[in-house]
GUSEDO-34135 format. One record per residue: x, y, z of N, C-alpha, C in turn; residue in three letters. Coordinates in steps of 0.02 Angstrom, whole numbers, padded with zeros to 5 digits, always signed. Example, Ala and Ser with C-alpha at 12.3 -4.5 7.8 and 13.67 -1.06 7.14 Angstrom:
residues 2
+00660-00284+00390+00615-00225+00390+00660-00165+00390ALA
+00642-00112+00354+00684-00053+00357+00645+00002+00394SER
end
This chain:
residues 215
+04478+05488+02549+04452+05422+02568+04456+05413+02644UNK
+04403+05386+02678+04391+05398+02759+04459+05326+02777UNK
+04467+05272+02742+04511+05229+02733+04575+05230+02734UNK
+04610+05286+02703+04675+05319+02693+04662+05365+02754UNK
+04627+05402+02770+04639+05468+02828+04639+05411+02894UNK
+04584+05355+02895+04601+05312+02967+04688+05291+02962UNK
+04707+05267+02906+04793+05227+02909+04841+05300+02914UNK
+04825+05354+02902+04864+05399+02910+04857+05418+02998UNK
+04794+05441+03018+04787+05442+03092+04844+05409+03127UNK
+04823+05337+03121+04855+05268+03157+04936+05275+03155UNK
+04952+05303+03083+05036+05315+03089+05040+05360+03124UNK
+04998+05421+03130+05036+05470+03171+05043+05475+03238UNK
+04982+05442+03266+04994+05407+03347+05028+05382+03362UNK
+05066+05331+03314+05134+05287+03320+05183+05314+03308UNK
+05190+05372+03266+05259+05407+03284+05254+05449+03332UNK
+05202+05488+03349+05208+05527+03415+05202+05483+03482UNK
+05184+05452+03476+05183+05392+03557+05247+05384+03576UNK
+05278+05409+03609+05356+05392+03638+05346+05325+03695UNK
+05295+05319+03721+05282+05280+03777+05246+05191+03759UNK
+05253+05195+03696+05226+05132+03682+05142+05119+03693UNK
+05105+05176+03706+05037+05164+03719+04989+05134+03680UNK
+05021+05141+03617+04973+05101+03555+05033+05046+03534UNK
+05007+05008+03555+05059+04925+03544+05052+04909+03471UNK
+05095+04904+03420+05068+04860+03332+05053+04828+03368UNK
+05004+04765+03294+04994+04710+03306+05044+04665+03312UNK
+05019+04618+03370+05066+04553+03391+05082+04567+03477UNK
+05066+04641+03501+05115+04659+03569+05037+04685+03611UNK
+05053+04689+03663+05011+04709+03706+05043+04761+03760UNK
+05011+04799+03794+05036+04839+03857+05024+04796+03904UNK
+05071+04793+03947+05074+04763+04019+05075+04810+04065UNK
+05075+04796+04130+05093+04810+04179+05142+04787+04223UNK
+05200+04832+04217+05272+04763+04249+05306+04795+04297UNK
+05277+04750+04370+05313+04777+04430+05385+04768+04446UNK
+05421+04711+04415+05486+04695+04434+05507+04668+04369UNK
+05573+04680+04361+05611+04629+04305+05638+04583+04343UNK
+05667+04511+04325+05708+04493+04349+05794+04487+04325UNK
+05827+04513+04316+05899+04554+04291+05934+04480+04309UNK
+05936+04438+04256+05980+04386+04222+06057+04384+04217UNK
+06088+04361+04221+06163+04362+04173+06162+04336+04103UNK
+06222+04342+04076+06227+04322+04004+06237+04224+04008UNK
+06235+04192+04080+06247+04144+04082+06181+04129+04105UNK
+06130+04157+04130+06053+04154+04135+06058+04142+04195UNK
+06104+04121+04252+06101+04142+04314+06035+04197+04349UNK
+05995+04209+04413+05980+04267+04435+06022+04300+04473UNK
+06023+04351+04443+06069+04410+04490+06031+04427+04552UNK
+05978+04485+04533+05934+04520+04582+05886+04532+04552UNK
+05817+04557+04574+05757+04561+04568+05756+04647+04563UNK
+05727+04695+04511+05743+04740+04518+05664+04777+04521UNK
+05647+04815+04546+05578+04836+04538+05550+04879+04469UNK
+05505+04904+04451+05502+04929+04401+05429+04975+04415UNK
+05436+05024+04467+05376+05035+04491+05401+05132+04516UNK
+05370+05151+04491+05380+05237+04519+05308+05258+04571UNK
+05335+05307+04603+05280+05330+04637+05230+05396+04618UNK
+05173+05389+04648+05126+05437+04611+05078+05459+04662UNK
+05055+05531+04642+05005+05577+04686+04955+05558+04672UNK
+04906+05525+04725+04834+05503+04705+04813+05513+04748UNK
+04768+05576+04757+04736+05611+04813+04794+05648+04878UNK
+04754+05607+04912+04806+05623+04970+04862+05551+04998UNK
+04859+05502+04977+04896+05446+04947+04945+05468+04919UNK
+05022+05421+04936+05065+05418+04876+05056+05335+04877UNK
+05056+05319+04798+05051+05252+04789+05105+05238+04758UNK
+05138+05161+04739+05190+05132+04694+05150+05107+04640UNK
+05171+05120+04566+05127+05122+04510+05180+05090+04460UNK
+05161+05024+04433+05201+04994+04404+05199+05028+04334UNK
+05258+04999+04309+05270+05031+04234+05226+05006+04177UNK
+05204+05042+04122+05175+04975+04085+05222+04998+04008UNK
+05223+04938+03998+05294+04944+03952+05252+04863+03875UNK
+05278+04891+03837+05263+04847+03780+05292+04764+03767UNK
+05250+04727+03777+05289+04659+03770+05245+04623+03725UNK
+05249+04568+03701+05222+04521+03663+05148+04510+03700UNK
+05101+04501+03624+05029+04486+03628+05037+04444+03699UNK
+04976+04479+03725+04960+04418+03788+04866+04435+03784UNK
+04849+04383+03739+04756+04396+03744+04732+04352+03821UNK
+04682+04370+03810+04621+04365+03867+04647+04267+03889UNK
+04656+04245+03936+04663+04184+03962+04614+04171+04018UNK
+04580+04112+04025+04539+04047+04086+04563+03997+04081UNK
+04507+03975+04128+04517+03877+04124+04564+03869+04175UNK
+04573+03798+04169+04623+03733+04181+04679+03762+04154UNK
+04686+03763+04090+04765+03745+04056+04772+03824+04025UNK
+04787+03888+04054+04804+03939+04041+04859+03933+04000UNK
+04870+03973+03949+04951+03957+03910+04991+04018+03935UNK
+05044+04000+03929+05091+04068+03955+05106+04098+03913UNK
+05135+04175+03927+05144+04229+03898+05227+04228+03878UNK
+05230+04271+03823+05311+04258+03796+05343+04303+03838UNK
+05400+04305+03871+05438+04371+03901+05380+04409+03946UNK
+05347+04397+03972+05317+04438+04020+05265+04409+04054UNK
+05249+04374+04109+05209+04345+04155+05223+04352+04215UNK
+05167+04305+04250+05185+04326+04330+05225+04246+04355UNK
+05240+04248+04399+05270+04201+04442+05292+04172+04447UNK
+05226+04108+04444+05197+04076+04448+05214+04051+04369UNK
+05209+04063+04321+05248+04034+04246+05307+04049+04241UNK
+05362+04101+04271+05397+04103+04233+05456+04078+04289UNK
+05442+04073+04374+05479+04053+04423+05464+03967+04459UNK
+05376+03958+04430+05370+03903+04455+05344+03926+04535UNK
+05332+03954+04565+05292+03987+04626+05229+03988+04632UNK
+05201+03941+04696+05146+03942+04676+05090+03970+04736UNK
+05035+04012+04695+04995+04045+04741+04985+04003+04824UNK
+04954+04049+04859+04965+04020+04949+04878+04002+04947UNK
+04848+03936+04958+04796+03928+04958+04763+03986+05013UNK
+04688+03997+05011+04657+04027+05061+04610+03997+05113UNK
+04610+03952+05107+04563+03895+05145+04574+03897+05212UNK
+04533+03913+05273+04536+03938+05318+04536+03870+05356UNK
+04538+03789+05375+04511+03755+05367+04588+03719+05347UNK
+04643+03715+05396+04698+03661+05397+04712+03605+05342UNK
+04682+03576+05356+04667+03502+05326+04638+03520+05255UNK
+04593+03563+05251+04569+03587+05154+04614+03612+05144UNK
+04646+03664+05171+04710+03705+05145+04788+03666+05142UNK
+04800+03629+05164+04865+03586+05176+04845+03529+05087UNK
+04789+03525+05097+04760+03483+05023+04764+03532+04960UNK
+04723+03599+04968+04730+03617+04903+04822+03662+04906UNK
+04858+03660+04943+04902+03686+04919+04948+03620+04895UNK
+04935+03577+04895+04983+03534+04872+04961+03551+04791UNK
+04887+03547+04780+04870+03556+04700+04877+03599+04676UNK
+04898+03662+04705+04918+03733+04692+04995+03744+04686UNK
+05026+03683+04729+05102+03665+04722+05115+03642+04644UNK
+05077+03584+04632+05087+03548+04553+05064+03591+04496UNK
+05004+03636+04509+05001+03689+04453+05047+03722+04437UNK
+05080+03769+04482+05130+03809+04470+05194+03749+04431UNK
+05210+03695+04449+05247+03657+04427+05259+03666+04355UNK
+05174+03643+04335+05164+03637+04275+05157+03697+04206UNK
+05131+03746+04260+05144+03810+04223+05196+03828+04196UNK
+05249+03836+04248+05320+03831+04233+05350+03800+04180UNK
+05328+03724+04181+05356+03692+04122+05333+03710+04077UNK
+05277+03714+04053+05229+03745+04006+05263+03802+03967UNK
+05284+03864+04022+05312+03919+04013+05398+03900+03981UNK
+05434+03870+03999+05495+03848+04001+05511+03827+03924UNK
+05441+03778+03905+05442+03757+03836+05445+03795+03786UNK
+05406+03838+03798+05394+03904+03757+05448+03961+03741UNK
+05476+03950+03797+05530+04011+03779+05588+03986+03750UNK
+05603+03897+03780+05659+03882+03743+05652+03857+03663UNK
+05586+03833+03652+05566+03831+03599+05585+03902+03532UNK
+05547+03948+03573+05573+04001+03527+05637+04046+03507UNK
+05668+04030+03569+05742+04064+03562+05795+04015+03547UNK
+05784+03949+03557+05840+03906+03585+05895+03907+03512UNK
+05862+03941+03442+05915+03934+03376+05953+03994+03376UNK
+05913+04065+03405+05924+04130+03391+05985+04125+03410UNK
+06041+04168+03355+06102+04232+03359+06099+04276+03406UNK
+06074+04281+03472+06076+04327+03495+06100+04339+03599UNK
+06144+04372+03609+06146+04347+03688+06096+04355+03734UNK
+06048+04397+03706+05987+04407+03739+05933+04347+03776UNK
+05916+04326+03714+05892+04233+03680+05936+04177+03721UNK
+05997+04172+03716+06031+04107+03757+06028+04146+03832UNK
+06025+04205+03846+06008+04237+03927+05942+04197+03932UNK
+05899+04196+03917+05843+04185+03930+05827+04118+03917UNK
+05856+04078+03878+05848+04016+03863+05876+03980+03919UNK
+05951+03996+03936+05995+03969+03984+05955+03969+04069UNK
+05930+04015+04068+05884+04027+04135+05843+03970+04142UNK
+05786+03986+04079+05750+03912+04106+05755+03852+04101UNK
+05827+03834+04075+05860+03773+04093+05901+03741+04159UNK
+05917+03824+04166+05949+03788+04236+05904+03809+04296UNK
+05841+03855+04311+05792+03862+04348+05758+03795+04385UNK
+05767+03800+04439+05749+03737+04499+05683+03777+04531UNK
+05638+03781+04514+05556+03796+04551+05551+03798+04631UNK
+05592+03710+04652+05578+03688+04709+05633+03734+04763UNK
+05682+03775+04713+05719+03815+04762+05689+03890+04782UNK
+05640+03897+04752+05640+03980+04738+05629+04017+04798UNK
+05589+03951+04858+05584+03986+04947+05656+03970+04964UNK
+05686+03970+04948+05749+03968+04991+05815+04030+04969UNK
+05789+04045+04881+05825+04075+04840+05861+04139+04879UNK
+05894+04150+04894+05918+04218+04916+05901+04276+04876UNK
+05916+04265+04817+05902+04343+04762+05813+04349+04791UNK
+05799+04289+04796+05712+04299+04796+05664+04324+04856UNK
+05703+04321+04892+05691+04329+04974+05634+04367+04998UNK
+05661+04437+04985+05622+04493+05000+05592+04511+04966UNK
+05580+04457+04915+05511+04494+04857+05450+04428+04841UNK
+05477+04378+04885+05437+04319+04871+05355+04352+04887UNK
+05333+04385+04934+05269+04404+04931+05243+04443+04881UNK
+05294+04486+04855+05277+04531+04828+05258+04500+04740UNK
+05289+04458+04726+05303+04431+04664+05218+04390+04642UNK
+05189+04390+04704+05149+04315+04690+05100+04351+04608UNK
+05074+04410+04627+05017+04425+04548+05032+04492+04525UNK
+05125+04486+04520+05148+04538+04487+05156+04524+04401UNK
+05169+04565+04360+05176+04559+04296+05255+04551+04298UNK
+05307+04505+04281+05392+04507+04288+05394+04508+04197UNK
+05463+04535+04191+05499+04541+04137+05578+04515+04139UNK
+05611+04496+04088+05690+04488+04099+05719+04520+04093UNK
+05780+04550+04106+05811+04637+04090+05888+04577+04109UNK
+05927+04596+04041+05982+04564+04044+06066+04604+04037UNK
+06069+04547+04112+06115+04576+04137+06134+04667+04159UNK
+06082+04690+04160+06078+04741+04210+06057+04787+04155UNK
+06066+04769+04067+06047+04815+04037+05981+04808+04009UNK
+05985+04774+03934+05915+04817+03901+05853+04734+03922UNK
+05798+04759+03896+05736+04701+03929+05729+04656+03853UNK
+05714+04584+03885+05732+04540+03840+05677+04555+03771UNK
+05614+04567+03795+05567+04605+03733+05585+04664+03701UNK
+05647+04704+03712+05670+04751+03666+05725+04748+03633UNK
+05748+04658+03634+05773+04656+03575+05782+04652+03538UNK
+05826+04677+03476+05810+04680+03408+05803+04621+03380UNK
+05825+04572+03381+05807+04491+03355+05766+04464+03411UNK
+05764+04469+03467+05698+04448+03482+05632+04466+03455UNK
+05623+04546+03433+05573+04584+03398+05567+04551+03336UNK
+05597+04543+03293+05606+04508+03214+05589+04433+03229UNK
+05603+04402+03260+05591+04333+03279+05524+04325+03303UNK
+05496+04365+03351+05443+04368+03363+05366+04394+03317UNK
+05398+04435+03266+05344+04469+03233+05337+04419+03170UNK
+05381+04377+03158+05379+04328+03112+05340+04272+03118UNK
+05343+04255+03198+05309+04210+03240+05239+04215+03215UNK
+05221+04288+03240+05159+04296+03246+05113+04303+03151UNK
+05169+04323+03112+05131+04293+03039+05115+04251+03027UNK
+05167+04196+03052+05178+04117+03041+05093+04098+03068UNK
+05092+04113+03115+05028+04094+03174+04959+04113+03156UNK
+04979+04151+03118+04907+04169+03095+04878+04141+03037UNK
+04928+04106+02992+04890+04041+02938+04883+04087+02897UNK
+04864+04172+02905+04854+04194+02816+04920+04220+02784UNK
+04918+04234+02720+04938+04266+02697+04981+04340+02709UNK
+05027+04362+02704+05045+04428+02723+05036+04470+02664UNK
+04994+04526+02655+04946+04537+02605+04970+04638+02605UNK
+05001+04651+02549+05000+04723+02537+04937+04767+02524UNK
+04947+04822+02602+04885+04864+02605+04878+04911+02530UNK
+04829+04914+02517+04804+04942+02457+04798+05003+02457UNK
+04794+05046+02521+04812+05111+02540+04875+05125+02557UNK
+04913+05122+02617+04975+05111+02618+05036+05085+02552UNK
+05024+05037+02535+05073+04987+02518+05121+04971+02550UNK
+05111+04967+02604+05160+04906+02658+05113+04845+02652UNK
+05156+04787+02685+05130+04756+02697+05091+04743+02787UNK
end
């Protein structure tokens, strides 16, 4: 059956993939230049990079990692929604892009509205994560919950940990890596919590494959 040989394929890419290149459903590949390395009290420690270097031509370039985190589909508009455990900035620090308006007086205007976006992103973002972790068993979950409770936006130009990466951060992909060890999307009840999420969200049924028999 061409049906059974496609679900057999698909497993075997997924056990030979050591690198996460074929994401299950629910996760996406990113691209993630920096973590930001939390405490277990959600404090920021330091900003850690997540970027190796690579031979491209006669170039050496810095080539961010791309590492598996939660679905993040196609986003526009006004009211972008944020991404779980993995975004840029600007949602998950409250930082907000540097207008380009060449033109004082337009630029002094739209960065104030580029000031309140990021505001709002943030909160947006903030809701979401404490929403989903704020019951979880897990120190991973209150790391990450605790952060964006005590996270102040309006400090982050002044932040010391943030200093020397504030340029760099503005349309990077960030992740949480707690307390110096594992990243908040690889953990095991965050993974279970999250993949449950994403049944819940989808309104159907969880339905045993007829080839397989998993569900």
């Amino acid at each position: 059956m061409i049906l059974k040989e496609l679900v057999n394929y698909y497993e075997q890419l997924q056990r030979l993939d050591e690198k996460d290149e074929i994401p299950k459903r629910g996760y996406s590949t990113a691209n993630v230049a920096f973590s930001l390395n939390i405490s277990l009290d959600g404090r920021l420690l330091d900003v850690l990079p997540e970027t190796h270097e690579e031979k491209r031509g006669k170039k050496t370039v810095k080539v961010s990692k791309a590492m598996t985190v939660p679905e993040q589909p196609p986003r526009s508009g006004q009211a972008p929604p944020p991404y779980f455990l993995c975004d840029n900035a600007t949602f998950f620090l409250g930082i907000p892009k540097k207008s380009t308006m060449k033109n004082e007086e337009q630029r002094l205007t739209d960065q104030k509205k580029l000031d309140q976006k990021a505001l709002k992103y943030f909160e947006k973002c903030k809701d979401l994560h404490i929403s989903l972790l704020k019951n979880m068993d897990s120190p991973a979950a209150a790391s990450v919950v605790r952060f964006f409770e005590q996270w102040q936006p309006e400090d982050a130009e002044t932040n010391e940990v943030l200093g020397a990466y504030l340029d760099q951060l503005e349309s990077a992909n960030l992740v949480f890596r707690i307390d110096g060890g594992i990243f908040a999307q690889n953990d095991v009840a965050i993974n279970g919590m999250w993949q449950n999420h994403i049944k819940k969200g989808t309104g159907a049924p969880v339905m045993q494959c007829l080839v397989s028999g998993k569900d």
